[in-house]
Every structure is written in C-alpha cells, then in structure tokens.
Phi, psi and omega in degrees: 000312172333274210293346161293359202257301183327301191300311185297302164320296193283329171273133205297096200315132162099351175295143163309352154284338178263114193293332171274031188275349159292359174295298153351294177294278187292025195285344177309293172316010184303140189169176199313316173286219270306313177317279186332315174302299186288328147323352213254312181279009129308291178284028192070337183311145153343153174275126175265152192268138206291275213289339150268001161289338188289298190303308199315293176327331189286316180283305178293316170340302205299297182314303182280022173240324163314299195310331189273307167333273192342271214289315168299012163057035166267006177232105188278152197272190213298156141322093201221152231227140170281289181166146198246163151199124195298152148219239194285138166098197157264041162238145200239150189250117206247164192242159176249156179289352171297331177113333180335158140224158189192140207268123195227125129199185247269337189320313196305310202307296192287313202298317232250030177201115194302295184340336218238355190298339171303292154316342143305275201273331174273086181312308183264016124342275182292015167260014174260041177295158188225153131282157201271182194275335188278326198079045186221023182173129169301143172219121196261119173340325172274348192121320156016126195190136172239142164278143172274003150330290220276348184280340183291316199265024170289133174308172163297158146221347184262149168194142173280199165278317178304318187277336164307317188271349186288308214282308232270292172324313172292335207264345194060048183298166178188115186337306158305331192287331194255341180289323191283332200249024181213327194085008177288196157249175184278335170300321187299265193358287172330303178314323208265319165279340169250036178121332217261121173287160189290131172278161197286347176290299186314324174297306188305331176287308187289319204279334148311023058354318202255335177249356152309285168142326199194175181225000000 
C-alpha cells in the first residue's frame, strides 16, 4: 500500500503512468473503500471500478439498516396463522401468531374459484381446516389451500354491536345521524346496537366510513 501511495505521489497525478490515478479524483472522499481500492493496486490486482464499490457500499448499507428495523422492533414480521376454528357457514375464527384473533369470510374467496366448489358444498370438508406447516396457509383434507396472501385482502364483513357502537363513537355518529345517511330506521339501528347481528353491506358501510375519517 506504502509503495502504491510512493508511485501515486512520485508521478505525475492523472497521468498515464499512474496506476492510483483514481486516488486522485476521490481523494477528497477519503475512507475505507478508497484504502481498499488502493490496496488492491498495491497488489497489482486488476483496478475494480469506483462504481461497483458505490453498489457494493449500497447493498450493505441496505443490509445494516434492515437488521437495525429488525432488532429495533420496526419491522413487524411476515403474516403468519396460529390456529383456525371453522365456524357457520364459511367463516373461520383465526388466531394469528402475534396472539391477535380475528374472523374471515371465506365464502366471495371459495364462490369466486372453480377449484373450491367442493368446499362450497361439503361442510365437513371445510370443517377439516388446518393450518399448513409454515402457517403462511389454510389446508383442507383434499388438498385444498387459501394463502394468507389472499385471506388479507378479504373485507372485513363481520362486526358485532360492540365495534358498531365503537365506530358509531369515533365517528361521533347519532342514531339519527346514521339513520339519515344509510336509509335505515332508527328502530333497525337501535336493534342493531343492541345485539341483533349485523348484516355484511352495514358492516362493509361502517367500515367505509370508519376508514374515511369523518363524514
């Protein structure tokens, strides 16, 4: 390294004799890749081009900042299922490996795929649901398999009275106020709040609402 440093110094910078003339350009930038480069040309190696030391720098940056998310507990990891338990219908009550629970269902998913027509008509099929072995998927006895890719991007359609009235609250909602904007009566509503379960357009209604912000 010494003597690539002697040769760069003894020659006239930028010349064609000096084999360091990229010390030169960047010598302003001095650090670790530039040591590295010119060691390198101390030892005769081919010259590697400044731009892939740039990529290189990049990629690892990229690499130590993921890992610091990670550790710093800013990257929540992948979706991944627990245990399921079917219940009426084509709804699964699911535990996520985070400990969450939560209801998905599965029917628009199975209606909207000729593959699934078994699981459409045989309840007790579908009540031989599994989780797969990674937990990245439902598994049915015939082979069958829904992904949690594809259970994510199912709507919400279930909601009890507590999250109607949760929702109703955030939104600063008043029976009338949701009776005038849905076209219900205040009598449906009342009901509806006190227990009667929700059907899936009103629920599918609240949560557009509810991710609007305000009305």
């Amino acid at each position: 390294m010494r003597r690539c440093l002697d040769r760069c110094v003894s020659t006239k910078p930028n010349s064609d004799r000096c084999r360091a003339r990229l010390c030169c350009a960047v010598r302003p930038r001095v650090g670790f890749w530039v040591s590295v480069y010119i060691t390198e040309i101390g030892r005769r190696a081919a010259p590697i081009p400044f731009s892939k030391w740039r990529g290189f720098c990049g990629l690892a940056l990229a690499g130590a900042t993921t890992l610091m998310l990670h550790v710093a507990g800013l990257v929540r990891p992948a979706h991944r299922l627990s245990s399921v338990v079917p219940l009426a219908g084509r709804v699964v009550k699911i535990v996520w490996s985070d400990g969450r629970e939560s209801q998905a269902d599965l029917m628009p998913l199975l209606a909207n795929h000729r593959s699934y027509v078994s699981l459409r008509k045989d309840d007790r099929l579908f009540r031989s649901a599994r989780v797969s072995a990674d937990g990245g998927a439902l598994e049915w006895s015939d082979g069958s398999r829904v992904a949690v890719s594809a259970m994510l991007k199912l709507p919400q359609t279930y909601m009890d009275a507590i999250e109607l009235r949760a929702i109703m609250d955030e939104l600063r909602l008043s029976v009338e106020g949701l009776s005038a904007l849905l076209g219900l009566s205040k009598r449906v509503i009342a009901d509806y709040r006190s227990g009667v379960p929700i059907p899936k357009p009103l629920a599918l209604a609240m949560r557009y609402l509810q991710e609007r912000g305000s009305i």
